[in-house]
C-alpha positions in Angstrom: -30.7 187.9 -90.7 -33.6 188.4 -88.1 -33.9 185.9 -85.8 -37.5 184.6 -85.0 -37.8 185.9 -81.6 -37.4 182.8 -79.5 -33.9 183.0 -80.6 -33.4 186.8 -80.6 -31.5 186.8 -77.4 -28.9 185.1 -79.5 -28.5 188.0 -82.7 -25.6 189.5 -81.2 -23.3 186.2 -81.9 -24.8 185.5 -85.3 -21.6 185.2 -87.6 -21.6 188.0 -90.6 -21.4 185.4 -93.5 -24.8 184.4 -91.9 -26.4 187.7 -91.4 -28.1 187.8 -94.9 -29.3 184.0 -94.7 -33.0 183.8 -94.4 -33.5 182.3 -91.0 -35.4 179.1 -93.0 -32.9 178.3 -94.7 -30.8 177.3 -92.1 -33.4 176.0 -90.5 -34.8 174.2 -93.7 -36.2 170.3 -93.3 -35.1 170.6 -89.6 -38.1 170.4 -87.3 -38.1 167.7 -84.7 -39.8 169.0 -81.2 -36.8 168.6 -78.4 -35.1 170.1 -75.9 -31.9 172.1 -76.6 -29.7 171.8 -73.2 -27.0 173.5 -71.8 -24.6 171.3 -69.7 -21.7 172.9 -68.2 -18.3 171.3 -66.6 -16.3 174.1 -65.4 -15.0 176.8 -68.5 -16.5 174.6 -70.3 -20.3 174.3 -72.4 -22.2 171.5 -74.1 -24.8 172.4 -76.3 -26.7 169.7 -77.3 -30.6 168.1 -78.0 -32.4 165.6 -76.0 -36.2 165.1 -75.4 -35.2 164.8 -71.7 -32.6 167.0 -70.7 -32.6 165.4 -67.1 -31.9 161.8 -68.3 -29.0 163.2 -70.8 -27.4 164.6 -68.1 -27.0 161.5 -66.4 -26.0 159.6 -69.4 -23.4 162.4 -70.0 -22.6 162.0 -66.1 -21.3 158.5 -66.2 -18.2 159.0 -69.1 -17.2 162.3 -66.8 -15.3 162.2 -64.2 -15.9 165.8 -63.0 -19.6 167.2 -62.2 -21.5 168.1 -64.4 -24.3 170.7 -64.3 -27.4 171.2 -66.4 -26.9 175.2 -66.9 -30.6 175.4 -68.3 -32.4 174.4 -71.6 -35.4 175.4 -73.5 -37.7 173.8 -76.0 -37.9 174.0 -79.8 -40.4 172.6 -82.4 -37.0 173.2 -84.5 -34.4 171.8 -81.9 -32.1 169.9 -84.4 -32.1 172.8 -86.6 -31.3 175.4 -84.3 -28.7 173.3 -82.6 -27.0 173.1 -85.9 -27.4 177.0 -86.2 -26.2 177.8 -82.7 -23.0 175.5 -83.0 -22.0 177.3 -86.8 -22.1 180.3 -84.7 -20.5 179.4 -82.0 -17.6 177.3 -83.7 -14.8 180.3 -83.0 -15.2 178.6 -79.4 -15.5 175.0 -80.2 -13.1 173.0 -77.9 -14.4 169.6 -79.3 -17.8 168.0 -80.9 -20.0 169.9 -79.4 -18.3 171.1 -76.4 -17.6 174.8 -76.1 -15.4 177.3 -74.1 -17.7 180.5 -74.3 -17.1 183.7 -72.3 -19.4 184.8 -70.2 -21.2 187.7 -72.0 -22.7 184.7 -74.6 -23.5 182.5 -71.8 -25.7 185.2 -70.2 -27.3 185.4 -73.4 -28.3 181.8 -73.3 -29.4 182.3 -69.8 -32.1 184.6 -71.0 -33.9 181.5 -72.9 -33.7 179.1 -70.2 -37.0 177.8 -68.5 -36.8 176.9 -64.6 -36.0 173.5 -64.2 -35.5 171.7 -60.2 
C-alpha cells in the first residue's frame, strides 16, 4: 500500500497483511475533519482525535495523576479514519485502549507530521 503522502512518514510501520490494501479502503466512509494528537506520559503514547487537542489534554489531565504532555498533533480531513489505521498498525505495542508503548524510532516518525503548537 502507498500511503497518501501526509501519512508517508508512517509506511515503514504499515503491517504486511495491510501492504496490499488500497489506502481507501481503510479509510472508506471515514472522513470527519479533526485533529489527531499525540499525548505522552512517560514510555508511554496516546493516540487519539479531538477537534481541540489543547482542551483534550486537560480533560485527559484530570483522571492522571502523572503529567501529561501533548507530544504534537496534526490535522486530518480523514482523522477518525486514520486513527483507526494508525492504531491497527500500531497494536503489536498496544498497552491498553489506545494507549501505546512505542520505541523511539516510530515516535520520531510521528514527530515528522507534527505542526508547532505553544
Amino acid at each position: 500500500m502507498q500511503l497518501p503522502s501526509r501519512l508517508a512518514h508512517l509506511q515503514p510501520i504499515i503491517p504486511r497483511q495491510n501492504r496490499n490494501k488500497p489506502v481507501s479502503e481503510l479509510l472508506a466512509g471515514k472522513t470527519e475533519p479533526m485533529a489527531i494528537y499525540v499525548v505522552q506520559c512517560h514510555e508511554f503514547v496516546k493516540i487519539g482525535i479531538a477537534a481541540n487537542p489543547h482542551a483534550r489534554l486537560a480533560q485527559l489531565q484530570v483522571g492522571c495523576p502523572y503529567k501529561l504532555t501533548l507530544a504534537g498533533f496534526w490535522r486530518s480531513a480523514h482523522a477518525i479514519g486514520e486513527e483507526e489505521m494508525i492504531h491497527s498498525f500500531l497494536d503489536e505495542y498496544r498497552e491498553r485502549g489506545e494507549w501505546f508503548k512505542l520505541p523511539q524510532p516510530v515516535i520520531d516518525l510521528f514527530a515528522a507530521r507534527f505542526e508547532k503548537h505553544a
